[in-house]
C-alpha positions in Angstrom: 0.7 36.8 -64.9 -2.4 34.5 -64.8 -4.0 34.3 -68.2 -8.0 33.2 -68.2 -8.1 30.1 -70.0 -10.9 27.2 -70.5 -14.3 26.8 -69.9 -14.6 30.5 -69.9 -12.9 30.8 -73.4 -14.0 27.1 -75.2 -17.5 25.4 -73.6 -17.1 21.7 -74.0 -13.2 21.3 -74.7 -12.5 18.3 -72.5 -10.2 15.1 -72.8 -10.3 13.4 -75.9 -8.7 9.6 -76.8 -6.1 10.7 -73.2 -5.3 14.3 -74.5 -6.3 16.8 -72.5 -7.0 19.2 -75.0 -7.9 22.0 -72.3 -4.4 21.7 -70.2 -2.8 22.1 -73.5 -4.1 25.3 -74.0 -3.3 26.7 -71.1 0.4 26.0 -71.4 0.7 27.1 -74.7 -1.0 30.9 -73.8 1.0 30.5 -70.6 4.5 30.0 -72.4 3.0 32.8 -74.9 2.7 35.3 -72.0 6.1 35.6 -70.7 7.4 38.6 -72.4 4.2 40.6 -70.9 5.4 38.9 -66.8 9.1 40.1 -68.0 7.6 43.5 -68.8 5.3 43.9 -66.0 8.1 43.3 -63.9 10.1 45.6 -65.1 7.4 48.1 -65.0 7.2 47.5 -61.2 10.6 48.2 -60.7 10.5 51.3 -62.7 7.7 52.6 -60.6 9.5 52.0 -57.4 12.1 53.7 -58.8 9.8 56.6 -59.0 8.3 56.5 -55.7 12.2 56.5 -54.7 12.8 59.4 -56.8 9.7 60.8 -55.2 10.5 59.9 -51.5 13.9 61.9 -52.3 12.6 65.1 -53.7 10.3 65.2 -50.1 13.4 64.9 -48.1 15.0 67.8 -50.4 11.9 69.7 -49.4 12.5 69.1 -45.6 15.3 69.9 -45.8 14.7 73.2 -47.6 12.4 74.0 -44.5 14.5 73.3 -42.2 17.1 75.5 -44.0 14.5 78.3 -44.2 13.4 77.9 -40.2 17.5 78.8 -40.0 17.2 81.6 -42.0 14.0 83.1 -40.2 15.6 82.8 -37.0 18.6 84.9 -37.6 16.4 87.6 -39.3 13.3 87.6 -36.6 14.1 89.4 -33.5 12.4 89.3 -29.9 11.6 92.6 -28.6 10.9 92.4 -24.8 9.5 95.3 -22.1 10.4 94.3 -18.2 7.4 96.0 -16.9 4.2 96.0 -19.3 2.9 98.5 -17.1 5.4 101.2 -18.5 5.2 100.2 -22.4 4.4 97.2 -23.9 7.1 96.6 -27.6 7.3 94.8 -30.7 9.9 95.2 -33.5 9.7 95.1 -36.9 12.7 94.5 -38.4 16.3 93.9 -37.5 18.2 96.0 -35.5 20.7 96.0 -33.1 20.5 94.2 -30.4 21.2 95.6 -26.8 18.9 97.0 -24.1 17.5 100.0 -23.3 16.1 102.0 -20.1 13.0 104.1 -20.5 11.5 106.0 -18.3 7.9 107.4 -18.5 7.5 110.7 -16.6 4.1 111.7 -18.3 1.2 109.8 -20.5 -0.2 111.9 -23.5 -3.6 113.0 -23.2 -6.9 113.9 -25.1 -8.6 117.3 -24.9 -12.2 116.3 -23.5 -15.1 119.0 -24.2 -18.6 118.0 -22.9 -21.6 119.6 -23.5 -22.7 122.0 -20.7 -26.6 121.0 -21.4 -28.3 117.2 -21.9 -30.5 116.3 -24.5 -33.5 114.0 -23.7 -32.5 111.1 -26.0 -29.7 110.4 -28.8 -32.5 111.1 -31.3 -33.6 114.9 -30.1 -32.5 117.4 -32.3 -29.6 119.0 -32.4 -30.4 122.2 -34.4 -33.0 124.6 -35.0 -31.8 126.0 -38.4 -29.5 125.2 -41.2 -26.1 125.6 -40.8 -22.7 124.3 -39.7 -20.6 122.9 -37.1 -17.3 124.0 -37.7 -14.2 122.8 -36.0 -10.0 123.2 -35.7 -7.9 120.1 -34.8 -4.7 122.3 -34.8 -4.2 124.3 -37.3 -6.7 122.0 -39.5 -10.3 123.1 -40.1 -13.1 120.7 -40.6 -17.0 121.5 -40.8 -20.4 119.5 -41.1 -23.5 120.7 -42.3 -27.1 120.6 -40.1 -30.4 121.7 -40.0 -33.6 120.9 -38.4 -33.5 116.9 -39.1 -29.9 116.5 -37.3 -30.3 114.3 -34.2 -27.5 114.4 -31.3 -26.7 110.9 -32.9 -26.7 112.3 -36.7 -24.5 115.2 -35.7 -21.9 112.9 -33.5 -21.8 110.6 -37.0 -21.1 113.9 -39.1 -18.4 115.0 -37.1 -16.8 111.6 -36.9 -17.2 111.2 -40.4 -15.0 114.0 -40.9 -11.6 111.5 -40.4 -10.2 114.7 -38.3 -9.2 112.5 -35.4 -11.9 114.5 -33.4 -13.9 111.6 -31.9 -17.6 112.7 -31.1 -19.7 110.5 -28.5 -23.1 110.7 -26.8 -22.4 109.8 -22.8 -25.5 109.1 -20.3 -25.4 110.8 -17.1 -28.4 109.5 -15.3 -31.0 111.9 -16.5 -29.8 113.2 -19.9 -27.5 112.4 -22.9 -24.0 115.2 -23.1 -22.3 115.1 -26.5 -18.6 114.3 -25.4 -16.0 115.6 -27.7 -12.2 113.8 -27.8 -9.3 115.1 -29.3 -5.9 113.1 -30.4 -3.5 113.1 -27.8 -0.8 116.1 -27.9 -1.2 119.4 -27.0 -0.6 120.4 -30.5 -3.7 118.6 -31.5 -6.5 120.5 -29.3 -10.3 121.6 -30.6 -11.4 124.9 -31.7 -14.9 125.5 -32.2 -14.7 127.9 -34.9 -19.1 127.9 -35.5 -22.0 126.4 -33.9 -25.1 126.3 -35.1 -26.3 123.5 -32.8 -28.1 123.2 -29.9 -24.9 121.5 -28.3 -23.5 124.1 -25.7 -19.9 124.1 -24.5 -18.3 126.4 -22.3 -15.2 128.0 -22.6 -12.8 125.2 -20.9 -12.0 121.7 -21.3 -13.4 118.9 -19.1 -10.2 117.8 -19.6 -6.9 119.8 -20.8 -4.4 117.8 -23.2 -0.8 116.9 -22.5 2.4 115.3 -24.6 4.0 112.3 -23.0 7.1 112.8 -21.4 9.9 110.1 -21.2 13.8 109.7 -21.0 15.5 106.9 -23.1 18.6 105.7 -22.3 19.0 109.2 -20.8 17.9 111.2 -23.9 14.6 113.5 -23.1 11.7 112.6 -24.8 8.6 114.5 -26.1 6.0 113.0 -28.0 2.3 113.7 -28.9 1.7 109.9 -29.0 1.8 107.2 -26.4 2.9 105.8 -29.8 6.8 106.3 -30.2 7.9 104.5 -33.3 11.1 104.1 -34.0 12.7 106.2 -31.5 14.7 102.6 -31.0 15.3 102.1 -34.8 12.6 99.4 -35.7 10.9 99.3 -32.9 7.2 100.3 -31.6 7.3 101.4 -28.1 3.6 101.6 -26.7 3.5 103.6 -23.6 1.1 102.3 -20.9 1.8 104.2 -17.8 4.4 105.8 -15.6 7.4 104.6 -14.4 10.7 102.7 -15.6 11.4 99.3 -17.6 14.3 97.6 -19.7 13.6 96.9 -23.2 15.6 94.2 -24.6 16.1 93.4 -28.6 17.8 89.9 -29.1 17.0 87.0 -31.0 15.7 83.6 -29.4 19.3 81.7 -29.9 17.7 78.6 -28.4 15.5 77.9 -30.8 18.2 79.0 -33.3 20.2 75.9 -32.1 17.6 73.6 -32.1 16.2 74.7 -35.5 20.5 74.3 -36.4 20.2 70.7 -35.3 17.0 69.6 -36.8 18.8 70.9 -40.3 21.9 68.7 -39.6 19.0 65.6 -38.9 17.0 66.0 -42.3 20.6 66.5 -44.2 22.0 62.9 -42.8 18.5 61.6 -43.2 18.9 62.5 -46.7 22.5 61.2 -47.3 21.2 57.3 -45.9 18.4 57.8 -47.8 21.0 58.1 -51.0 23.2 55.5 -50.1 20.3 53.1 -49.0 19.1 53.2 -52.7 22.4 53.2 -54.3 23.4 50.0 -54.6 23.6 47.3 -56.8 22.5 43.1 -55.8 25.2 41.1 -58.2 22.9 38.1 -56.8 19.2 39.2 -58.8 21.3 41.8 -61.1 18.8 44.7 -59.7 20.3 48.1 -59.2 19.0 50.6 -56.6 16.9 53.5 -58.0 19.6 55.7 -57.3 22.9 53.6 -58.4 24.8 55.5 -61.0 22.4 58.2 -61.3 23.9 61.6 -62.4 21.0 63.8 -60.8 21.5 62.4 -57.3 25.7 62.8 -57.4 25.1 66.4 -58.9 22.8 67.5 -56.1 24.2 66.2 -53.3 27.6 67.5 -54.9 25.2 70.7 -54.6 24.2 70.6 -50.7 27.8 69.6 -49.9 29.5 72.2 -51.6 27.5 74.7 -49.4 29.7 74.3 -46.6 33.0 74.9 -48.1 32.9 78.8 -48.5 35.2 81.1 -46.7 33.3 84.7 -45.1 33.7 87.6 -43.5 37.6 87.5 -45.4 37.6 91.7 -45.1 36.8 91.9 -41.5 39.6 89.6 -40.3 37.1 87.5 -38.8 37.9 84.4 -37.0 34.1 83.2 -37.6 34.8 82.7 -41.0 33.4 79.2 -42.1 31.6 75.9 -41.4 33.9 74.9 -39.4 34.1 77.8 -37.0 30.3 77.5 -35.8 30.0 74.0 -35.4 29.8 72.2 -38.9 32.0 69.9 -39.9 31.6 66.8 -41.9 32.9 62.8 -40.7 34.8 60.2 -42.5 31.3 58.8 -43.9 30.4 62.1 -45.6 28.0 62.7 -42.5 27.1 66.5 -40.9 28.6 67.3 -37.6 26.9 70.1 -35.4 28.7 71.2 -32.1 26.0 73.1 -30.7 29.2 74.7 -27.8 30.7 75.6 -30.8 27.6 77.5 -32.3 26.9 79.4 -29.2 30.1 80.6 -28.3 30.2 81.7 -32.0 26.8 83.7 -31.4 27.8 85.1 -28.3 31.3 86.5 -29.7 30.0 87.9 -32.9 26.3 87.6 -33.9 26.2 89.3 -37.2 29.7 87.1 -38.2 27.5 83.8 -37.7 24.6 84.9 -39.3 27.2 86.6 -42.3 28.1 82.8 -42.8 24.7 81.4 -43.0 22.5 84.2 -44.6 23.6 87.4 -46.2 22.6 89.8 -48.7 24.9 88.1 -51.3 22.8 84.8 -51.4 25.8 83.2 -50.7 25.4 82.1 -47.0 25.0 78.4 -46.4 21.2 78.4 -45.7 20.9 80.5 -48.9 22.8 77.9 -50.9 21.4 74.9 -50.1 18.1 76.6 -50.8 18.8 77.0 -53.9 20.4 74.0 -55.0 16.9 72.6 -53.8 14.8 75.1 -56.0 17.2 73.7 -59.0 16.9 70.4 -58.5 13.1 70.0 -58.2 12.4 73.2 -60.7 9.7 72.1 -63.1 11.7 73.9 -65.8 14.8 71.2 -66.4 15.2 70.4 -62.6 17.7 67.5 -62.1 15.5 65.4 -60.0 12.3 67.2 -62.5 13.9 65.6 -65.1 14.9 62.2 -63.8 11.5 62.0 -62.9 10.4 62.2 -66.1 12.5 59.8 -67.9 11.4 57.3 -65.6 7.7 57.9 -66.4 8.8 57.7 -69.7 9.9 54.5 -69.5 6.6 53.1 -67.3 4.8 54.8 -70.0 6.3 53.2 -72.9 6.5 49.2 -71.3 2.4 50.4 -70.8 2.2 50.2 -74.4 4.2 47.5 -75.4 2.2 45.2 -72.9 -1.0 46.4 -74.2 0.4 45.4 -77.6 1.4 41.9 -76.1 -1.4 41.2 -74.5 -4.0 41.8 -77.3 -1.1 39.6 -79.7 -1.9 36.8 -77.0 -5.5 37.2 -77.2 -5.8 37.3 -80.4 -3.2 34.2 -80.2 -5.6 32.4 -77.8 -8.4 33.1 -79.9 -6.9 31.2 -83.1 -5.6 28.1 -80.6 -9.4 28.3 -79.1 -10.9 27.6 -83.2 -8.0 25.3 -83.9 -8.6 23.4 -80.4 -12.4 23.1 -81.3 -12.2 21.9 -84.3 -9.7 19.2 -83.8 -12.0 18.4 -80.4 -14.7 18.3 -83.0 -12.5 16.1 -85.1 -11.6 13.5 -82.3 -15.1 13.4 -81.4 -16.1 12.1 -84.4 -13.0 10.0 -85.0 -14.0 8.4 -81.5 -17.9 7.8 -82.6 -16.7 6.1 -85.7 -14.0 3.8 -83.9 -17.3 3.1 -81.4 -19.5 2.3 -84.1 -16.7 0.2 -85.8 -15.9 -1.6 -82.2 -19.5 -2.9 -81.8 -19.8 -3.5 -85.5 -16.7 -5.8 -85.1 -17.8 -7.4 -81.6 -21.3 -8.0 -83.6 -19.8 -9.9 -86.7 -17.3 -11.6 -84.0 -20.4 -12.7 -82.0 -22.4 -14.2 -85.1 -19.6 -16.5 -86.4 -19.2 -17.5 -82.9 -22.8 -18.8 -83.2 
């Protein structure tokens, strides 16, 4: 610490009879301000301590991620169609995996009425009279009101305001505007035009007649009023696009299982040098690392390591039944070991076994452990690291106050030694003027006896 002394502090405090009254002063508030370097130092240590601390709860989180990536892997499948042509997939949640053969022998189909006459233009009216368009989809009726105001557009917006599925358009044909009417898709869902007051005229037969889609999967005959067919594979959304066969295939995407498996081994070792980088202690300077004998630090990483150690899958005689059976193990330095050979052949022999051991409905899968052993140690609510945290910015905290009390003790200090300072300068001056005035006094009496 530099402490401001001189001119700044005592204008005209200068070298009097060979003392250097203004040197003095800064080596007394100098010596005076030791205790505040001694605590400003230690303050600085304190606060790397907390960017440590800081740096550690980060890596906690990265791992946590990572852990979490794991998780979402094992309970995310991949839903695949061989030819999009056919039907087009996606699942939404986990089922088994396996393939499938489907075969599409028939595309549902809309009813299609059209009117048999054209009106001029969208906005020509569509009715002469009050009264009602009334309509069946199935066995549900649905009606809109008109009268002399209704356009060909207003009456197409009635009836698709009616949330029947009937969907009511206005088509161009070169010379006039039909009023096109579309059913859902099913034969059970075709129109009957119950009443029509309208000037819309359609004839006794569909432009187009409706048909149910017709498929086999996996052998099993399949009927369907949709091109829609949910869940027909447990999970799954089958979209039908056309005719003809394809394989659908549920699995999960083990390759990026494995790598997301690696990159959690990475950030765990990255974490255990990070510990043992800051937990040592220099005999030579007496400085400790931010983590040397800190209880939080052994108790979480006690925490993450005891993750591995369960036994699973005990009641299904399972010989994928731990750590060590898909590829995690730990080396003579405390470090995580991944045998990716191991993993695979693990995922290939029993799926649900390896993700049993790393995820499960009990909580008490690896992943699931050492995501909560983060979640305790960086709750805000009594967290381990939470709390070591705090103690250190305690501790900043309180050497803040003491060296504010220190350094206004040394200004006030300097302030006294500035009065005393100038009034002894004050006091040599004068003493120096009077031994002047004495010196030529004496040199003038000296010189007139001479003479």
């Amino acid at each position: 610490m530099s402490m401001q002394v001189g001119s700044n502090y005592i204008l005209g405090l200068g070298n009097t009879s060979n003392l250097n009254l203004q040197s003095m002063l800064q080596q007394l508030v100098t010596a005076q301000s030791q205790p505040i370097i001694n605590l400003q130092a230690q303050q600085t240590q304190q606060k790397a301590y907390l960017q440590t601390f800081s740096n550690f709860s980060n890596q906690l989180m990265q791992l946590q991620t990572s852990a979490n990536n794991v998780i979402q892997d094992l309970t995310q499948q991949t839903a695949t169609s061989s030819n999009t042509s056919v039907a087009t997939v996606s699942n939404n949640q986990t089922t088994a995996s396996g393939t499938h053969t489907l075969s599409v022998t028939q595309l549902a189909e809309s009813q299609i009425w059209v009117s048999s006459n054209g009106f001029s233009s969208p906005n020509s009216q569509a009715a002469t009279s009050n009264g009602v368009f009334s309509f069946s989809i199935g066995s549900q009726s649905y009606s809109v009101t008109v009268n002399t105001s209704t356009t060909l557009q207003g009456l197409a917006n009635a009836i698709n305001a009616t949330n029947s599925g009937l969907s009511a358009s206005i088509v161009y044909n070169g010379s006039s505007y039909n009023l096109v009417l579309t059913t859902p898709t099913g034969t059970q869902n075709n129109l009957t035009i119950n009443t029509n007051n309208t000037l819309a005229v359609f004839g006794s037969t569909p432009t187009q007649n409706s048909q149910d889609a017709q498929a086999t999967l996996d052998g099993v005959s399949i009927t369907s009023q949709s091109n829609d067919l949910k869940n027909y594979i447990q999970g799954v959304d089958i979209q039908l696009q056309g005719t003809g066969t394809t394989t659908i295939t549920l699995n999960y995407n083990t390759s990026q299982l494995t790598q997301d498996m690696q990159t959690f081994v990475n950030n765990y070792n990255n974490l255990l040098q990070y510990v043992n980088q800051n937990n040592s202690y220099d005999s030579t300077t007496n400085i400790a690392g931010a983590f040397f004998g800190s209880t939080a630090i052994q108790s979480v990483m006690a925490s993450l390591r005891n993750a591995f150690f369960g036994l699973f899958n005990q009641n299904t005689n399972q010989t994928i039944n731990s750590a060590e059976s898909i590829g995690l193990s730990f080396d003579q330095n405390g470090n995580l070991q991944f045998n990716s050979l191991t993993f695979q052949q693990a995922l290939s022999t029993n799926f649900n076994a390896v993700k049993n051991i790393l995820t499960n409905s009990s909580a008490n899968g690896i992943m699931d452990l050492i995501n909560n052993a983060v979640n305790q140690a960086t709750s805000v609510n009594g967290g381990a690291i939470t709390t070591a945290q705090n103690i250190i910015q305690n501790q900043i905290n309180s050497l803040q106050s003491q060296i504010n009390t220190l350094k206004q003790n040394l200004q006030n200090y300097q302030n006294n030694l500035v009065v005393q300072f100038s009034q002894l300068n004050t006091i040599m001056n004068q003493m120096q003027a009077q031994s002047q005035y004495l010196t030529t006094m004496f040199d003038s009496l000296t010189g007139t006896k001479s003479g």
